[in-house]
C-alpha positions in Angstrom: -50.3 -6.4 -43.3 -48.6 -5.3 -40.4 -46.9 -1.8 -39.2 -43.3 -1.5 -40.4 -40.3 -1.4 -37.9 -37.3 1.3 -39.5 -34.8 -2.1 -39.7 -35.5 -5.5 -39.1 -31.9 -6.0 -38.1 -32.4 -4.3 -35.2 -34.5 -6.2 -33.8 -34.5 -8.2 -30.1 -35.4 -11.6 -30.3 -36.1 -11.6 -26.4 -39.6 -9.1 -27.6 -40.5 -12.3 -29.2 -40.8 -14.6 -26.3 -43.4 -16.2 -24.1 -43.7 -18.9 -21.1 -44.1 -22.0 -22.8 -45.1 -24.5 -19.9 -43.8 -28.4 -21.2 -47.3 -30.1 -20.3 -48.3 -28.0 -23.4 -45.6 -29.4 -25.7 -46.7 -32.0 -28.1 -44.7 -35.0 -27.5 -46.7 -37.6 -29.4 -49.6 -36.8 -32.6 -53.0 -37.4 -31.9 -54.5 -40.4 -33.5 -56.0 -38.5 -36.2 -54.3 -36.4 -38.3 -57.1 -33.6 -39.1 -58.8 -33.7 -35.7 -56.3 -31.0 -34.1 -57.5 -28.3 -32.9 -57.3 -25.1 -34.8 -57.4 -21.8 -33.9 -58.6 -19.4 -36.7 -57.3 -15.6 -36.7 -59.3 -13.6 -38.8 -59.1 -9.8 -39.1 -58.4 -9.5 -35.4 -61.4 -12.2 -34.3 -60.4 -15.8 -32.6 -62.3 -18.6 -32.9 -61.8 -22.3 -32.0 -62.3 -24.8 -34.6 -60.9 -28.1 -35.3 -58.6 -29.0 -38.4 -61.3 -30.6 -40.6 -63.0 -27.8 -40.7 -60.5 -25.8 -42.8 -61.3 -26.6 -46.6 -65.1 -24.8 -45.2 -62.9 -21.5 -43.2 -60.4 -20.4 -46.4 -61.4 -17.4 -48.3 -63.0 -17.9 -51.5 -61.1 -18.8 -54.6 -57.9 -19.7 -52.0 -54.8 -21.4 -53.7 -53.5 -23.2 -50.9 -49.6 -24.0 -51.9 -48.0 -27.3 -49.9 -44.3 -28.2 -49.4 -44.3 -31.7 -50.3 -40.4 -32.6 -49.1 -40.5 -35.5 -48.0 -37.8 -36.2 -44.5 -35.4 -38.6 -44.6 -33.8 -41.1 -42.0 -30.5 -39.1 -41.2 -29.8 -39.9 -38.1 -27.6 -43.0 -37.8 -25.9 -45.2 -34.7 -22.9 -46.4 -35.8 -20.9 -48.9 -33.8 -16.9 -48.7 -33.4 -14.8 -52.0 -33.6 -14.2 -51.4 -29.6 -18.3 -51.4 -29.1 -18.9 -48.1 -28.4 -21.7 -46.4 -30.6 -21.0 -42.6 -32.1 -24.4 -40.7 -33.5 -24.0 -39.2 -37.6 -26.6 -36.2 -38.2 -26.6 -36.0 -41.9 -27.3 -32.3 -42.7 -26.3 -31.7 -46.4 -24.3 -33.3 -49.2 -20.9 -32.2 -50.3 -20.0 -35.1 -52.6 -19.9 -35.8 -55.7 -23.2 -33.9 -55.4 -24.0 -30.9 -53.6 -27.5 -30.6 -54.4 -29.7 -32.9 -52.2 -31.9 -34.7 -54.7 -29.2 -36.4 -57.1 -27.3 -36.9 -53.2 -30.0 -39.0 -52.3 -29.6 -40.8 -55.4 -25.6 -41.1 -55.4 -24.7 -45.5 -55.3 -21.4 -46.6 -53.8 -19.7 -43.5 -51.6 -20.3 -39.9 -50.8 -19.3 -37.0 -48.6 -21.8 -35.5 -46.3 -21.6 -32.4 -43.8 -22.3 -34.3 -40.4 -23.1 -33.5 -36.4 -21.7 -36.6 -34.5 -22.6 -37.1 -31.2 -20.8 -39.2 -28.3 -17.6 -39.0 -30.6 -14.8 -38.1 -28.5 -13.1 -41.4 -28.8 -14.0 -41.5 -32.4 -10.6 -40.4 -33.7 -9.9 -42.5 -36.7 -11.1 -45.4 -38.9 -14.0 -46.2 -39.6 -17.7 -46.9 -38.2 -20.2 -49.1 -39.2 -24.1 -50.5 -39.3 -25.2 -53.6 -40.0 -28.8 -53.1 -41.5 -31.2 -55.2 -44.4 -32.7 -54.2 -47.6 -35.4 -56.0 -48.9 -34.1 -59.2 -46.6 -30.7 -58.6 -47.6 -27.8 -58.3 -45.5 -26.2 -54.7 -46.1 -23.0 -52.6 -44.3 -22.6 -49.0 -44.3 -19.7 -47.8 -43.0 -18.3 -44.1 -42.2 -15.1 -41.8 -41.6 -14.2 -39.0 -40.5 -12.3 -36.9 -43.0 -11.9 -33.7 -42.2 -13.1 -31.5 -38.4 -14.7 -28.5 -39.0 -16.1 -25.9 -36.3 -19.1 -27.4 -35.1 -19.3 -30.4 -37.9 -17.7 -33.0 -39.6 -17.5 -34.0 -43.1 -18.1 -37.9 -43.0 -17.5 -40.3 -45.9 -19.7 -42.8 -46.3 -19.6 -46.3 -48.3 -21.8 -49.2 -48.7 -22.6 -52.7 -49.9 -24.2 -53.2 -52.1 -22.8 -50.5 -53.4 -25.7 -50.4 -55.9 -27.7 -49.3 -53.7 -28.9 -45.6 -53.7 -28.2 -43.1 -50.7 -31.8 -43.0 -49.9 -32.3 -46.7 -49.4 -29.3 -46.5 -47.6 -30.9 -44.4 -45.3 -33.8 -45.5 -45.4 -32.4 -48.9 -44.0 -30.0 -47.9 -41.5 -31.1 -44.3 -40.1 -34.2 -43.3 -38.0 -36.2 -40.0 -38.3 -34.2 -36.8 -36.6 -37.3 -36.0 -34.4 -37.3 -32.6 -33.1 -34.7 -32.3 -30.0 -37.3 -30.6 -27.9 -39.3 -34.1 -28.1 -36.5 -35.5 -26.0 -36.9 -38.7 -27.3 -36.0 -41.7 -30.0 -38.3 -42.4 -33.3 -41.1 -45.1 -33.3 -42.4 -47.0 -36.4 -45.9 -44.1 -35.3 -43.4 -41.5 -36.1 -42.0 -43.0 -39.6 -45.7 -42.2 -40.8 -46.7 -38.8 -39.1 -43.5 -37.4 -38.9 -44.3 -37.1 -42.9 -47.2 -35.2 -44.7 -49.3 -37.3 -46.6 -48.2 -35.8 -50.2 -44.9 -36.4 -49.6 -42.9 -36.3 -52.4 -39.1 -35.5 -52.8 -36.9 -36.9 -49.9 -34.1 -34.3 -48.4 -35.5 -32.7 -45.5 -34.1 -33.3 -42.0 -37.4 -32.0 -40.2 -40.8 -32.5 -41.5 -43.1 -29.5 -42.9 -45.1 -29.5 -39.8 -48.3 -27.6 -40.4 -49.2 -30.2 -43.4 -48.8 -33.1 -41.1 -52.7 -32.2 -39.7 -53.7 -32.8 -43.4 -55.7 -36.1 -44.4 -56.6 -38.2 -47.6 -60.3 -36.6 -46.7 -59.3 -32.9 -46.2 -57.8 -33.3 -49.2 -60.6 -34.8 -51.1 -62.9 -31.8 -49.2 -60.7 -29.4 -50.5 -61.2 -30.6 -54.2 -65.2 -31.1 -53.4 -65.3 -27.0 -52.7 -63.0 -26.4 -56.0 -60.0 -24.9 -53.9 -57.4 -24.6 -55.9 -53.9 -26.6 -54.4 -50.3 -26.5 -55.6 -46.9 -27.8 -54.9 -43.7 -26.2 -54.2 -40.2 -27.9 -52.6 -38.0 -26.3 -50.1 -35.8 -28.9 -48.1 -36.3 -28.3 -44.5 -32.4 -28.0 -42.7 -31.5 -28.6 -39.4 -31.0 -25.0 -39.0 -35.0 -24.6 -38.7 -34.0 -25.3 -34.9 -31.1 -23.3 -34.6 -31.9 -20.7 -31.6 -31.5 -17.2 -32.1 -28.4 -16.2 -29.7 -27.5 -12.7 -31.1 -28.1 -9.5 -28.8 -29.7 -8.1 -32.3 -31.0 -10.7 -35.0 -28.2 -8.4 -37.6 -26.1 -10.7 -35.9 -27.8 -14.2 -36.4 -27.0 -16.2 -39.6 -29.8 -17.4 -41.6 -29.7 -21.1 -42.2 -29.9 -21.4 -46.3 -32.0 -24.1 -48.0 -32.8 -25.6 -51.2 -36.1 -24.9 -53.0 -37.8 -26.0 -56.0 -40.6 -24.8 -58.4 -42.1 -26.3 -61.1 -43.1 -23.7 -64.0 -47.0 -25.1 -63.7 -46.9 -23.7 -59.9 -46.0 -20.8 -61.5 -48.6 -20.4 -63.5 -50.8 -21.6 -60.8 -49.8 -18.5 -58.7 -49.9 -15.8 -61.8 -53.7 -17.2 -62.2 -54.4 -16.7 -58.8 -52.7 -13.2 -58.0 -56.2 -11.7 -57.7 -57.0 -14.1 -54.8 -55.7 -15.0 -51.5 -52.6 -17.4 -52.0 -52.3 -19.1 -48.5 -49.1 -21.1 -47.8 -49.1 -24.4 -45.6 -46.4 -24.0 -43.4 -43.6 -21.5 -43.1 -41.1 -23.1 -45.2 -44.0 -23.3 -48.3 -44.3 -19.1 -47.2 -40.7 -18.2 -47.4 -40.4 -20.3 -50.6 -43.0 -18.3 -52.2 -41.7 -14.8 -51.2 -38.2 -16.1 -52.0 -40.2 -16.2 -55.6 -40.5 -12.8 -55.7 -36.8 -11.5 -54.9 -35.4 -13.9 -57.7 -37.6 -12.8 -59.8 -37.5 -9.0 -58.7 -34.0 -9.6 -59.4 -34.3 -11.0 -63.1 -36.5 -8.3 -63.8 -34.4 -5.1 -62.6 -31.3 -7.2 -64.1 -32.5 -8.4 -67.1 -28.5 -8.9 -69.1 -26.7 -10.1 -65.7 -26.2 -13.9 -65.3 -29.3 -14.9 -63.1 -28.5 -15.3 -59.3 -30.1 -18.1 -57.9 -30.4 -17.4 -54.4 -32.5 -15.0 -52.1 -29.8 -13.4 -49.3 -31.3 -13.3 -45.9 -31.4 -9.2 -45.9 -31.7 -8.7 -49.7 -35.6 -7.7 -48.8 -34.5 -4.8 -46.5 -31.9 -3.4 -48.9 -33.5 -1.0 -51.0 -36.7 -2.9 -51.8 -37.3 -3.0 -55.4 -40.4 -1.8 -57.0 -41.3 -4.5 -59.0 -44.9 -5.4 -59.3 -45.5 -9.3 -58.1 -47.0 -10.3 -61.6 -43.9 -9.4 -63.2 -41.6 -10.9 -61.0 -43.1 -14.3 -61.1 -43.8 -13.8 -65.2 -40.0 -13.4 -65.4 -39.0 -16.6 -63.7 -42.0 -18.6 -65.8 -40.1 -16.7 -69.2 -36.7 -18.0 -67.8 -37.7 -21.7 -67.5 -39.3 -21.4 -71.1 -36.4 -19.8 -72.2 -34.1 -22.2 -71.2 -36.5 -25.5 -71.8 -36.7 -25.8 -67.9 -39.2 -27.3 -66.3 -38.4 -26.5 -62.8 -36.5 -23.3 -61.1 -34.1 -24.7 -58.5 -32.3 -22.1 -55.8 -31.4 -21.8 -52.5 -33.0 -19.3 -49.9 -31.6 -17.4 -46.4 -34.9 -15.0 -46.3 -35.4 -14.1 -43.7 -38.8 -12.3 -42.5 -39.8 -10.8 -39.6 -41.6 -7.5 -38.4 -41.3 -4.9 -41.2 -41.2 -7.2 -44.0 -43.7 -6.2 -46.7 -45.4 -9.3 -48.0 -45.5 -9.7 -52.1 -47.6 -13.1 -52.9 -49.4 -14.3 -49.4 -52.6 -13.6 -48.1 -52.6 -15.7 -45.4 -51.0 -18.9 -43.2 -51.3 -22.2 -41.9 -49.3 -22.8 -39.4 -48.6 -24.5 -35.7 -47.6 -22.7 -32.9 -43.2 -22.1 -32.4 -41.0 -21.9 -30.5 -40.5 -18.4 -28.1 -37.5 -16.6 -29.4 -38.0 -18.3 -32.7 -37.2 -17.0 -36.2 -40.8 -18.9 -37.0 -42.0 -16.6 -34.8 -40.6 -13.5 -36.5 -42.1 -14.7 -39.1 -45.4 -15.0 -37.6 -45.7 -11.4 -36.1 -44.5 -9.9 -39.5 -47.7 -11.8 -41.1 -50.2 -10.4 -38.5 -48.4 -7.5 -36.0 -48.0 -6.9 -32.5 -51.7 -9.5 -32.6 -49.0 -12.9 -32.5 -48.7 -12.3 -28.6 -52.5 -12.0 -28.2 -53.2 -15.5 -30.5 -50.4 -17.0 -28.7 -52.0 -16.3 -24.7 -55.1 -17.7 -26.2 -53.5 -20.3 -27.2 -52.0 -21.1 -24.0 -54.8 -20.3 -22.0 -57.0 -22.5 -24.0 -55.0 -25.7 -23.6 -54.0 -25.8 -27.2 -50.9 -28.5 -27.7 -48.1 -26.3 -29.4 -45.2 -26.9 -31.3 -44.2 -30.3 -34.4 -47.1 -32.4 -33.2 -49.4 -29.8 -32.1 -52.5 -28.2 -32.9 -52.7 -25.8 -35.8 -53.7 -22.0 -36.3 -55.2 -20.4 -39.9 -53.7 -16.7 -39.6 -55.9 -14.6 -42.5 -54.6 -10.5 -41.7 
């Protein structure tokens, strides 16, 4: 789909940049979900059209594929006993549980990798907040157990200690709005900072490019028979970590958990003929993550399975395993085993030079300059990103979480 580059890792993240005045970032959604503006790329032609549109513009026979995390309320206010008031980040579990979705459902205690903010007299003991379940009175309170570079590990504990994590949360957090959005959560944000097919809480940041979906584009995308499915990749707070290496061989990939229900893969084998189109980046690098465990299984066949995609295992002798049997192999695996669901963590990373295995195509909102989103973007359509990007900005389009939205078809 686009030219290949000789090594990925030696690309410049400062070639990826552009002006991005303020008065173009998105600071609040519109009122309607689907009435964004979106720009449609198609084969080198622009053309303004607005998000309701979109079940009419996809290729014929498309699968769209959603990621329906759903984000949770990790960003807490505690209070110390002296008054003061220290900020917890929640960013992953460490225990008992390591993988987010039994986290979420852990009762009583748990350990969590934490960013605390305005914690410099924050030594010791404990912090708490006062909040109310279902007009009950609750406490959660928190210590720090252990400093690490950039983080702390925070133990947390609760009454009712019945209670799971997520209503925990739930209760006493707020939504971790995007820092660029300079600004605290509203009860607006606690329903459009989440899609509408929200599913499985454990993401920090929403999926962005399904938040422009509606209960009607949905129901117009079953009226024209275009095929939909689900996949699960837990957006980090990494998605916002800036690119700072000279070279992006020396910027670490954030990883994050995905998950993929043998039906979706199924759904993706039956429509390999056809343009699969991913909503969102995170739905795109979870289905080309698809591919490399899979590739893997297939060129491995007796090794224990490895379930997680590397950030430069794509650029490291690149296997030539055909797409159907990659994905056939993971389906095998789940029946195999009795699975229902393939559960793995990914780093991939892709960006100019990356050879794209299952998409066709991407909806997406506009990013960040020196973004690894935008890698991703110019990989999907070439050196053209710059030229959809100064029309986008010339044409007063609102960019970035709660902006307008782009279909990119190569």
């Amino acid at each position: 789909m686009s030219a290949p580059t000789p090594d990925p890792r030696q690309l410049s993240i400062h070639d990826f940049t552009y002006q991005l005045p303020p008065a173009q970032i998105a600071s609040e959604p519109l009122p309607d979900r689907d009435q964004s503006r979106l720009l449609v790329y198609q084969g080198g032609a622009l053309t303004d059209r607005h998000f309701v549109e979109v079940p009419a513009l996809l290729p014929p026979h498309s699968l769209l594929v959603f990621n329906d995390t759903k984000v949770v309320q990790a960003r807490l206010f505690a209070r110390r006993p002296t008054g003061g008031i220290v900020e917890l980040f929640c960013l992953e579990p460490v225990a008992p549980h390591r993988a987010i979705e039994p986290a979420m459902q852990q009762t009583g205690s748990c350990v969590w990798k934490c960013l605390v903010g305005n914690g410099k007299r924050w030594k010791t003991g404990l912090v708490t907040i006062e909040f109310e379940v279902a007009g009950q009175p609750s406490l959660l309170a928190a210590e720090r157990i252990e400093q690490g570079e950039g983080y702390a590990l925070i133990q947390f504990s609760w009454e009712p200690a019945q209670l799971p994590f997520a209503e925990v949360l739930r209760g006493a957090g707020h939504l971790p709005l995007p820092p660029y959005l300079n600004r605290t959560d509203t009860a607006a944000d606690a329903v459009r900072y989440q899609t509408v097919y929200a599913a499985h809480e454990g993401a920090v940041a929403a999926p962005t490019a399904g938040l422009h979906f509606s209960a009607a584009v949905l129901a117009e995308l079953t009226t024209r028979a275009v095929a939909t499915t689900h996949v699960t990749l837990h957006v980090g707070a990494g998605t916002f970590q800036p690119v700072k290496a000279e070279s992006m061989a020396g910027h670490p990939m954030h990883g994050e958990p995905i998950s993929v229900t043998a039906a979706t893969l199924r759904h993706l084998l039956e429509h390999m003929p056809h343009p699969i189109i991913p909503v969102g980046t995170t739905s795109l690098r979870t289905l080309e993550s698809l591919y490399w465990l899979g590739a893997r299984l297939v060129e491995q066949p007796t090794a224990e399975p490895t379930w997680h995609v590397s950030q430069w295992q794509p650029y490291e002798g690149r296997p030539a395993v055909a797409t159907t049997d990659a994905l056939t192999a993971l389906l095998a695996h789940l029946e195999a085993t009795g699975s229902d669901t393939l559960h793995a963590t990914t780093q991939l990373l892709i960006a100019p030079g990356y050879q794209f295995r299952i998409v066709r195509g991407l909806i997406t909102n506009f990013h960040q300059p020196e973004s690894t989103l935008l890698l991703l973007v110019a990989a999907l359509i070439g050196p053209d990103w710059r030229r959809v990007y100064d029309y986008a900005l010339t044409h007063n389009y609102r960019f970035l979480s709660y902006g307008d939205s782009s279909l990119l078809l190569p």
